[in-house]
N, C-alpha and C positions, 0 to 999 in steps of 0.2 A: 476723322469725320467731324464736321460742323455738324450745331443743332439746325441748320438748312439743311444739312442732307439726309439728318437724321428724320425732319417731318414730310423729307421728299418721300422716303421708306416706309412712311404710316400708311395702313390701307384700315378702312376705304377710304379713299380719296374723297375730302370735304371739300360739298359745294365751292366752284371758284372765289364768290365774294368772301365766304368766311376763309376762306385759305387766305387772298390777299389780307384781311382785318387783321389775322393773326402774325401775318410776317412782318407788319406795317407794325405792327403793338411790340414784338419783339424787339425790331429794328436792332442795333448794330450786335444786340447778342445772338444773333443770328449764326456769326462769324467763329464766334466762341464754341469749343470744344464740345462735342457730344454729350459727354459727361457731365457737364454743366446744364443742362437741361431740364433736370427737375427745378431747379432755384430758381433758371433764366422764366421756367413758365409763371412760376408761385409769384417770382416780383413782376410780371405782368400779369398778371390776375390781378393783383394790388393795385396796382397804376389803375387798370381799369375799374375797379368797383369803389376807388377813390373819386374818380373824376366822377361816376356817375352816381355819388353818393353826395357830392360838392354842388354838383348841377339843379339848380332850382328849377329849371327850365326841362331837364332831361322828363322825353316822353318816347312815345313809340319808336321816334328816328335815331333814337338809341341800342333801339332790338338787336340792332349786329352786336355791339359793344357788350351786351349780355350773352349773346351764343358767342362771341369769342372767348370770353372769360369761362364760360363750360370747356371750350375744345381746352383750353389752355389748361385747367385743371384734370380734364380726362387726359393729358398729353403730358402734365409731371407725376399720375399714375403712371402710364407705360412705363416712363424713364425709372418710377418708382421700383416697377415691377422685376426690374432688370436684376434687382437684389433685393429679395424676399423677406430675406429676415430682418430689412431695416421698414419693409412696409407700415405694419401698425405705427411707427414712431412719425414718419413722415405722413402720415392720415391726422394723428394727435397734431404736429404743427401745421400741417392746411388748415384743420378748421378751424385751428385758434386766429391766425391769419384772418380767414375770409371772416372769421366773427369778433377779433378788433374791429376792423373797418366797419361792420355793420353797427356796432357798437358808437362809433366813433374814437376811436383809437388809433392810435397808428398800429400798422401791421408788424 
């Protein structure tokens, strides 16, 4: 199973536009194994709160860009959730993650 077929299997089914943002953000790790799907989301959440951290310009017609970066992180939960006992540890590296970049740091 691809992490495409794996967010075909997510319910509920997210609004069409943020489903294309997020398939669009993913792009070619899409392809890549199911398993691969907490990281593939984590380094697209980075991508994205980098550009719109970088954006001097970024204003409201950004708003997708920020609800994809939510599904993206509620979506390397799930993947998280698959294996419970590594959850806490993967919680402790997302938010260091999203809190380099807000920081200004790399992720």
């Amino acid at each position: 199973m691809t992490i495409g077929d794996w967010l075909d299997a997510r319910t509920p089914v997210p609004p069409e536009l943020l489903a294309a943002r997020v398939r669009e953000v993913l792009g070619p790790s899409l392809q890549r194994r199911s398993e691969e799907a907490l990281g593939a989301c984590l380094d697209a959440v980075d991508m994205l709160l980098l550009s719109l951290r970088d954006d001097p310009e970024a204003g409201r017609e950004r708003a997708l860009d920020l609800l994809a970066a939510d599904a993206l992180v509620t979506y390397a939960f799930e993947a998280a959730a698959e294996h419970p006992l590594e959850l806490a540890e993967v919680a402790a590296v997302a938010m260091r993650r999203v809190g380099n970049v807000a920081a200004g740091l790399e992720p």
